[in-house]
Residue frames as a rotation matrix with the C-alpha (Angstrom) as fourth column:
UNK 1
0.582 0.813 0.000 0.00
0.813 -0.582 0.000 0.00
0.000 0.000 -1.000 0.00
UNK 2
-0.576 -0.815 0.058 1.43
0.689 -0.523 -0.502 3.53
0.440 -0.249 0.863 -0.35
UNK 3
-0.759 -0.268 -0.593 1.19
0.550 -0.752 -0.363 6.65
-0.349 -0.602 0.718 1.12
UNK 4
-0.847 0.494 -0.197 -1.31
-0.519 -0.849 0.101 8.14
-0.118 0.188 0.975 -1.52
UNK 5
-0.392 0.480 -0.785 -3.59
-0.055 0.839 0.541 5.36
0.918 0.256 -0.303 -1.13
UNK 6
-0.591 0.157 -0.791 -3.61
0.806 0.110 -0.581 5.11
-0.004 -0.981 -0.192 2.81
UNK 7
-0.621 0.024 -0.783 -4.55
0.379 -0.865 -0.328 8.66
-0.686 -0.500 0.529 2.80
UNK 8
0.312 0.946 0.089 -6.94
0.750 -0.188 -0.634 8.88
-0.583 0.265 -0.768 -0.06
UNK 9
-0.146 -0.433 -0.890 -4.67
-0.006 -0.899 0.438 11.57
-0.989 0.069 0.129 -1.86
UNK 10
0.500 0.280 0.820 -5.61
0.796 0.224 -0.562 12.30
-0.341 0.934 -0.111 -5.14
UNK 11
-0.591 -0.727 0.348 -3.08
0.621 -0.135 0.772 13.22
-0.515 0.673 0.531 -8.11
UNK 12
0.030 0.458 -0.889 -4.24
-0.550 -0.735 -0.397 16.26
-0.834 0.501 0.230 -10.30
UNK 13
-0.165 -0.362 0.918 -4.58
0.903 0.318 0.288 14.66
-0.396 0.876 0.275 -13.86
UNK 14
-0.356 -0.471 -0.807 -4.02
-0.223 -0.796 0.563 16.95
-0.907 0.380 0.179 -16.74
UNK 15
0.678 0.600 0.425 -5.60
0.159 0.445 -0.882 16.55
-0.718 0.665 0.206 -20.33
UNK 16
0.898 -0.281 -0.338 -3.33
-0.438 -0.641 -0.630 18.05
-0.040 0.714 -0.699 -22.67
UNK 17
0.822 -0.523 0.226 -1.21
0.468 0.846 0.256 15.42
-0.325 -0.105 0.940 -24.05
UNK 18
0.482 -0.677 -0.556 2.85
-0.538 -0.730 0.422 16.84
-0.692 0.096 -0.716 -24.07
UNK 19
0.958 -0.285 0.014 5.26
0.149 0.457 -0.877 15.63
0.244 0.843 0.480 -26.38
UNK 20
0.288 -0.878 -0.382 9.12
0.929 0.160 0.332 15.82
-0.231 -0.451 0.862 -26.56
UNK 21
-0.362 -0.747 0.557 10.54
0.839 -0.522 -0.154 18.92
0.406 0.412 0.816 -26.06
UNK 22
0.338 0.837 0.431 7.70
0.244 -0.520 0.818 20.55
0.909 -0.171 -0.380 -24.32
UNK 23
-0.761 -0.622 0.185 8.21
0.140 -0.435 -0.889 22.54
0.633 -0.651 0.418 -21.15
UNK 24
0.293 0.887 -0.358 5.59
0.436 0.209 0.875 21.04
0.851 -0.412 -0.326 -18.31
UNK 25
-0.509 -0.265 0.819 5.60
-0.813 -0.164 -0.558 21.50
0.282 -0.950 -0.132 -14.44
UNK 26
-0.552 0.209 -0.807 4.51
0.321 0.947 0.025 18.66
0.770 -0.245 -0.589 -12.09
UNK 27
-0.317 0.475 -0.821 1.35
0.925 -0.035 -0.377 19.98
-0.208 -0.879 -0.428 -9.96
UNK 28
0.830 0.553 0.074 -0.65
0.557 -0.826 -0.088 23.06
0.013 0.114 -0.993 -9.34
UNK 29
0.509 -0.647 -0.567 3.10
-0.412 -0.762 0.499 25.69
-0.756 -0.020 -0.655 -9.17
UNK 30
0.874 -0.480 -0.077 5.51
-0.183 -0.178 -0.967 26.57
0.451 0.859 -0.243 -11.80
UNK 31
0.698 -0.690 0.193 8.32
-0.489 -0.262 0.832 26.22
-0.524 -0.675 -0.520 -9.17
UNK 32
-0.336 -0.421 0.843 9.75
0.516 0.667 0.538 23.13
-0.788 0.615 -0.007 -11.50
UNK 33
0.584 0.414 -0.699 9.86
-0.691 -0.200 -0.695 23.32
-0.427 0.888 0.169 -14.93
UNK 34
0.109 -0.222 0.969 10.80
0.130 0.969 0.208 20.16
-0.985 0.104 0.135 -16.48
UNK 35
-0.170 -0.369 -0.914 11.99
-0.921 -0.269 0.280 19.81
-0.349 0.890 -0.294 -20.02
UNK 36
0.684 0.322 0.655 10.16
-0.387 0.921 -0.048 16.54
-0.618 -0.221 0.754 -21.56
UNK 37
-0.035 -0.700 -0.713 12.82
-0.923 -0.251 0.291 14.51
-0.383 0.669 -0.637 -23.35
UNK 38
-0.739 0.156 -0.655 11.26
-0.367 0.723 0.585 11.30
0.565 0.673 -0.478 -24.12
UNK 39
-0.129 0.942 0.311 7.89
-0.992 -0.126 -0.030 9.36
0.011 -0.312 0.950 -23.95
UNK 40
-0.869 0.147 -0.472 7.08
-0.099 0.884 0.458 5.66
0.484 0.445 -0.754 -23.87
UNK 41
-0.189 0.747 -0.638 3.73
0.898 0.394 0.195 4.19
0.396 -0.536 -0.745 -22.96
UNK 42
0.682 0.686 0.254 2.38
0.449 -0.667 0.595 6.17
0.577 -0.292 -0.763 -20.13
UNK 43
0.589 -0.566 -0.577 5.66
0.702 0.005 0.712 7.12
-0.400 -0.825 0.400 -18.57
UNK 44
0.775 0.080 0.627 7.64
0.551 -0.571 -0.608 10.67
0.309 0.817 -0.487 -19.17
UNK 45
0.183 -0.884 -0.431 11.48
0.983 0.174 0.061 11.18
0.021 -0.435 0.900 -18.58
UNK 46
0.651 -0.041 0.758 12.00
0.133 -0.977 -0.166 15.01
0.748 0.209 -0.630 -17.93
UNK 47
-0.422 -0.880 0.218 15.18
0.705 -0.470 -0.531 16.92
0.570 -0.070 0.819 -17.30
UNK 48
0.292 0.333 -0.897 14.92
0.786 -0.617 0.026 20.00
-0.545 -0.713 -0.442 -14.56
UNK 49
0.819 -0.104 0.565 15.36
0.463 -0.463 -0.756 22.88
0.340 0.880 -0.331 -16.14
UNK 50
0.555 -0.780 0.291 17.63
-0.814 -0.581 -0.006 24.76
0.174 -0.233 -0.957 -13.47
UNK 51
0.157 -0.751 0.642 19.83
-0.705 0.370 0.605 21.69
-0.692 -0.547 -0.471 -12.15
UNK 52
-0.089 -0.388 -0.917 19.37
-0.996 0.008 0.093 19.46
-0.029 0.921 -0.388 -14.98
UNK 53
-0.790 -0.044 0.611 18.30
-0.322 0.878 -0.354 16.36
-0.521 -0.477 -0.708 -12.77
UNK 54
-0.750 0.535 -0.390 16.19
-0.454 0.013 0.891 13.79
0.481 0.845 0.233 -14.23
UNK 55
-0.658 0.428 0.619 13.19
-0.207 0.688 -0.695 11.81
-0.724 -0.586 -0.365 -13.06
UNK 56
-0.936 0.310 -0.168 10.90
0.027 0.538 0.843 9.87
0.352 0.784 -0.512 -14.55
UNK 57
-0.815 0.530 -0.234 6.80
-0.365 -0.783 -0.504 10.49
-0.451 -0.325 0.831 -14.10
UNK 58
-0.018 0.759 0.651 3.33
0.924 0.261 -0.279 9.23
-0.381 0.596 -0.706 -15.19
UNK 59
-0.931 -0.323 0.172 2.73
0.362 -0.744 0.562 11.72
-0.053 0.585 0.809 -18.12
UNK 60
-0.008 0.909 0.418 -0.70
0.598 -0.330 0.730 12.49
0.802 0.256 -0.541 -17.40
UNK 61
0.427 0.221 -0.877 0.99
0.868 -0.371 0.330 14.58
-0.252 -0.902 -0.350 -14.54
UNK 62
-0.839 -0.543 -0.044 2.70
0.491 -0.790 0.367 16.98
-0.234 0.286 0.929 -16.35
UNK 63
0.399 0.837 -0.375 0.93
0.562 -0.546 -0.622 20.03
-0.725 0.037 -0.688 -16.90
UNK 64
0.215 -0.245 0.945 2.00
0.955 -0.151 -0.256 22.03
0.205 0.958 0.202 -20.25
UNK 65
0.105 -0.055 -0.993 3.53
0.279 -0.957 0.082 25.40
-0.955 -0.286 -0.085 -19.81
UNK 66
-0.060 -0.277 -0.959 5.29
-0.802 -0.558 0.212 25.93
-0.594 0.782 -0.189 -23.31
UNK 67
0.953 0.275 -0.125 5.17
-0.290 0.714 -0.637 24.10
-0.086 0.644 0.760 -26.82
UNK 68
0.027 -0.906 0.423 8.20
0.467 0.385 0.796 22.80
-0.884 0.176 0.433 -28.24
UNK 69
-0.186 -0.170 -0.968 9.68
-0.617 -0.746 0.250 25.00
-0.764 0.644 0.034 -31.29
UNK 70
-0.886 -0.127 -0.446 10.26
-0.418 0.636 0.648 21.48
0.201 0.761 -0.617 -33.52
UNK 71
-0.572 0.706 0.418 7.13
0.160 0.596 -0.787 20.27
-0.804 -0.384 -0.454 -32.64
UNK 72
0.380 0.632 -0.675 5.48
-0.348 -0.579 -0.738 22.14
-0.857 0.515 0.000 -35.43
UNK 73
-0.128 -0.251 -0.959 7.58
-0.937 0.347 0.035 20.79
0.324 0.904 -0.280 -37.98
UNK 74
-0.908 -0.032 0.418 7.08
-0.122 0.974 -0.191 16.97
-0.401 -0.225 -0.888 -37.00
């Protein structure tokens, strides 16, 4: 059992599917800003922008701040 389960905690989801290169945050603040740099399945590897750490994430948590520039051409 975890922690957001015992306690009944519910996860914001997010509609707005991101893509690579996009620039999300994780939750209701901008404090992160995550750089997405690859997708598989439901899972979404994103880079910090200021330190550069990664982590990995269900991608229906990411919330969309900016597009990606190359997105448009894909």
């Amino acid at each position: 059992m975890t922690y957001l389960n015992l306690f009944h905690v519910e996860r914001p989801v997010y509609d707005e599917a991101v893509a690579v290169g996009d620039t999300v945050t994780v939750g209701a603040d901008q404090f992160h800003q995550y750089e997405v740099m690859a997708l598989k399945g439901q899972k979404a590897w994103l880079r910090e922008s200021d330190t550069g750490m990664d982590s990995i994430v269900v991608a229906v948590r990411c919330r969309l701040l900016s597009r990606s520039l190359l997105r448009d051409f894909a």
